[in-house]
C-alpha positions in Angstrom: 0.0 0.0 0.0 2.7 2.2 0.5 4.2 2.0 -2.5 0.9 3.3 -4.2 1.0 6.3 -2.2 4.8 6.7 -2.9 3.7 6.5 -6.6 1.1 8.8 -5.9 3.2 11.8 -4.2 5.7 11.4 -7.1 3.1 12.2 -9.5 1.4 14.9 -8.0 4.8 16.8 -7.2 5.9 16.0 -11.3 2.3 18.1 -12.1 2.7 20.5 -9.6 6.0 21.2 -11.2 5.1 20.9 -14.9 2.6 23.3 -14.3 4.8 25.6 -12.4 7.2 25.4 -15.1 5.6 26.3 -18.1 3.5 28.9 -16.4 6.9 31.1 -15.4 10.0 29.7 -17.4 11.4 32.2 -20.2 8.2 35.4 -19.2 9.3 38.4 -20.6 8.0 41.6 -19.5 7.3 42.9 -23.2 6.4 46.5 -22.0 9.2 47.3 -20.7 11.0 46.6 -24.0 9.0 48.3 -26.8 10.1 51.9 -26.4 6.6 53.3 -28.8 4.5 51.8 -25.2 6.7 54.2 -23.2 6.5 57.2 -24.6 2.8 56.9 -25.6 3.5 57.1 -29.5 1.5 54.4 -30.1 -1.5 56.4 -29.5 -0.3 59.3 -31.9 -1.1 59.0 -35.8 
């Protein structure tokens, strides 16, 4: 039985941590780079 459990924990932290990785791995604050957002040029024609 405790083997199942074992089996159980390891697969719940592996999802936990998929999850967490693809939600915050390589997020790039795109505001901050785009120099037209800054400025407000973007609203200017």
């Amino acid at each position: 039985m405790w083997i199942l459990m074992l089996e159980a924990g390891v697969a719940l932290f592996l999802i936990v941590f998929i999850v967490w990785w693809t939600m915050f791995a390589g997020r790039k604050d795109t505001r901050q780079d785009d120099p037209a957002q800054k400025d407000g040029d973007s609203r200017e024609q």
